[in-house]
N, C-alpha and C positions, 0 to 999 in steps of 0.2 A: 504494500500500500504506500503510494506518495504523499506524503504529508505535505508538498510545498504549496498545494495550493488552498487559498483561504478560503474554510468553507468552515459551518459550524460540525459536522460531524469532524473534521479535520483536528477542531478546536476541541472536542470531546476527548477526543483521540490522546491528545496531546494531554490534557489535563488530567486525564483518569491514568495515564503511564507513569508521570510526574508524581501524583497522588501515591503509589504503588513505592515508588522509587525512592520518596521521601518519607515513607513507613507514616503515612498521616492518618491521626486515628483518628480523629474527627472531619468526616470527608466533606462534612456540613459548607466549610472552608474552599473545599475545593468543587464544588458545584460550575461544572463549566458553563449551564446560564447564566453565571453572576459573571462571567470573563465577555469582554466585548471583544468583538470580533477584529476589528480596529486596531487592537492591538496584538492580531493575529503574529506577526513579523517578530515582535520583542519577546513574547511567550516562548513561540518556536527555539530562536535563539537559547533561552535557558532550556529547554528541555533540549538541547544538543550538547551542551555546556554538563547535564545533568548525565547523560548517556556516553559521554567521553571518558568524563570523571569515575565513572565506576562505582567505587565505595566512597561514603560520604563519612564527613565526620558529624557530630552531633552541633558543634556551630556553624560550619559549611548547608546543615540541614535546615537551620534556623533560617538563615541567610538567604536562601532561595526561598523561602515561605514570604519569608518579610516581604523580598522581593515582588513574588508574583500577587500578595496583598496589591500591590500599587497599578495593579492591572485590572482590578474587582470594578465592576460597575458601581 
Protein backbone atom coordinates (compact mmCIF):
# COMPACT_ATOMS: atom_id res chain seq x y z
CA UNK A 1 0.00 0.00 0.00
CA UNK A 2 1.24 3.72 -0.99
CA UNK A 3 0.98 5.91 1.70
CA UNK A 4 2.04 9.06 -0.22
CA UNK A 5 -0.99 10.10 -1.33
CA UNK A 6 -3.37 12.37 0.91
CA UNK A 7 -6.33 10.63 1.54
CA UNK A 8 -8.14 10.05 4.85
CA UNK A 9 -7.83 6.39 4.82
CA UNK A 10 -4.05 7.09 4.16
CA UNK A 11 -4.39 9.26 7.25
CA UNK A 12 -5.99 6.21 9.29
CA UNK A 13 -3.25 4.32 8.09
CA UNK A 14 -0.68 6.27 9.28
CA UNK A 15 -2.17 7.17 12.75
CA UNK A 16 -3.24 3.64 13.98
CA UNK A 17 0.68 2.36 12.91
CA UNK A 18 2.10 5.30 14.84
CA UNK A 19 -0.43 4.54 17.73
CA UNK A 20 0.92 0.67 17.65
CA UNK A 21 4.41 1.84 17.48
CA UNK A 22 4.21 4.37 20.26
CA UNK A 23 2.73 1.45 22.75
CA UNK A 24 -0.37 4.29 23.33
CA UNK A 25 -2.65 3.15 25.61
CA UNK A 26 -5.19 5.57 25.46
CA UNK A 27 -5.99 5.58 21.71
CA UNK A 28 -8.72 8.18 22.74
CA UNK A 29 -5.47 10.40 21.72
CA UNK A 30 -4.82 9.18 18.71
CA UNK A 31 -8.35 9.07 16.98
CA UNK A 32 -7.38 9.80 13.21
CA UNK A 33 -10.71 12.01 12.82
CA UNK A 34 -9.20 14.59 15.21
CA UNK A 35 -5.86 14.72 12.69
CA UNK A 36 -6.71 17.13 9.74
CA UNK A 37 -5.95 16.09 6.71
CA UNK A 38 -3.96 19.23 5.88
CA UNK A 39 -1.52 18.40 7.79
CA UNK A 40 -1.37 15.16 5.99
CA UNK A 41 2.74 15.84 4.78
CA UNK A 42 4.11 16.70 8.44
CA UNK A 43 2.23 13.56 10.13
CA UNK A 44 3.70 11.36 7.26
CA UNK A 45 7.10 12.71 7.88
CA UNK A 46 7.17 11.58 11.71
CA UNK A 47 5.75 8.38 11.07
CA UNK A 48 8.80 7.61 8.68
CA UNK A 49 11.04 9.24 11.33
CA UNK A 50 9.16 6.63 13.79
CA UNK A 51 9.61 3.60 11.27
CA UNK A 52 13.44 4.37 10.72
CA UNK A 53 14.19 4.77 14.36
CA UNK A 54 13.06 1.25 15.24
CA UNK A 55 13.16 1.08 19.14
CA UNK A 56 12.15 4.04 20.98
CA UNK A 57 13.09 5.39 24.06
CA UNK A 58 10.51 6.40 26.66
CA UNK A 59 11.39 10.20 26.14
CA UNK A 60 11.82 9.82 22.30
CA UNK A 61 8.00 8.38 22.82
CA UNK A 62 6.82 11.34 24.75
CA UNK A 63 8.34 13.42 22.15
CA UNK A 64 6.46 12.29 19.11
CA UNK A 65 3.20 12.38 21.08
CA UNK A 66 3.69 15.92 22.09
CA UNK A 67 4.58 16.26 18.63
CA UNK A 68 1.77 14.86 16.70
CA UNK A 69 -0.71 16.79 19.65
CA UNK A 70 0.02 20.00 17.41
CA UNK A 71 -1.49 18.24 14.57
CA UNK A 72 -5.01 17.43 16.52
CA UNK A 73 -7.81 19.57 15.00
Amino acid sequence: MSLQQANQENLATIINDMADRLQVVNRSIMDPEDYDLNNYEEIKSLHDIIQMKGQLSVSEIQAFVQELGQYRK
